[in-house]
C-alpha positions as CSV (number, residue, x, y, z in Angstrom):
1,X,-17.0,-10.3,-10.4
2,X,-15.2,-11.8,-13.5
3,X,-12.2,-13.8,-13.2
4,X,-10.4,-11.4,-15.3
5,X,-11.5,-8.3,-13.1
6,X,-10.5,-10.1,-10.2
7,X,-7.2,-11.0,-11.4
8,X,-6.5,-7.3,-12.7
9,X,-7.3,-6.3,-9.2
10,X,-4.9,-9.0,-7.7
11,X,-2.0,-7.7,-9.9
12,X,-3.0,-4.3,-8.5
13,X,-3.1,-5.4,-5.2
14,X,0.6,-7.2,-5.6
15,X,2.3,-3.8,-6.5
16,X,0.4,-1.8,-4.2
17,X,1.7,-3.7,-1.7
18,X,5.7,-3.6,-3.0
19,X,5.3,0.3,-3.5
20,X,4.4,0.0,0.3
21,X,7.7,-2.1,1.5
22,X,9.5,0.2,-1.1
23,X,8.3,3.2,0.6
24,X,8.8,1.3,4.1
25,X,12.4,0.8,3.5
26,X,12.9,4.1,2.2
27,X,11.5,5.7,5.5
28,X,13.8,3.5,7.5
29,X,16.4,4.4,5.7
30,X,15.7,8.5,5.7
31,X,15.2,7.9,9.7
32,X,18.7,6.1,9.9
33,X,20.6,8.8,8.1
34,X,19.2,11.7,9.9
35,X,16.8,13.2,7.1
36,X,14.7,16.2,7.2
37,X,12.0,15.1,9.9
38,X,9.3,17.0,7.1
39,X,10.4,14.6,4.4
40,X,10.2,12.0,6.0
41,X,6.5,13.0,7.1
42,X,5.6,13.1,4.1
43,X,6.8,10.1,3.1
44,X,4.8,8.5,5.9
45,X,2.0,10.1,4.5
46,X,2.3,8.7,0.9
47,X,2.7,5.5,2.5
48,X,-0.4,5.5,4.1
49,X,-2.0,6.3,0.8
50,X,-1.2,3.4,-0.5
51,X,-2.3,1.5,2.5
52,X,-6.1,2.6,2.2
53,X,-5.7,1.8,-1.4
54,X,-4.5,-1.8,-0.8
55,X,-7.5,-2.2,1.8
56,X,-9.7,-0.9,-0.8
57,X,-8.8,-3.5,-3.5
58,X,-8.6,-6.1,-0.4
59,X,-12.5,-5.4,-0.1
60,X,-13.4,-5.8,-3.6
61,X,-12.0,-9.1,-3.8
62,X,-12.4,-10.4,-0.4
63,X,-16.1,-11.3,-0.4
64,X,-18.3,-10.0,2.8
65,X,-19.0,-12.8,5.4
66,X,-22.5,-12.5,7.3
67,X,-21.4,-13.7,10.7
């Protein structure tokens, strides 16, 4: 993989990751002020989203290991 791919990738990687402390904090918040229980669901959901993407671009960059 080219260094510029890679580092495109890392970038992507870095605001995948703050969406995912942005949507963290925003579900803690929703919980703390007593939101609709279906909101906040689907918050959840969004969140984990973005998880599978991160781990996604994690394993493009991270080479495989043969143990």
């Amino acid at each position: 993989m080219a260094d510029q791919e890679q580092a495109e990738i890392r970038l992507q990687l870095a605001r995948f990751r703050q969406e995912h402390e942005d949507y963290d904090a925003a579900i803690n918040a929703m919980v703390q002020v007593g939101c609709d229980a279906l909101r906040v669901q689907r918050m959840k959901k969004k969140k984990l989203a973005i998880k599978d993407k991160i781990t996604k671009l994690e394993d493009q960059v991270i080479p495989d290991i043969i143990a």
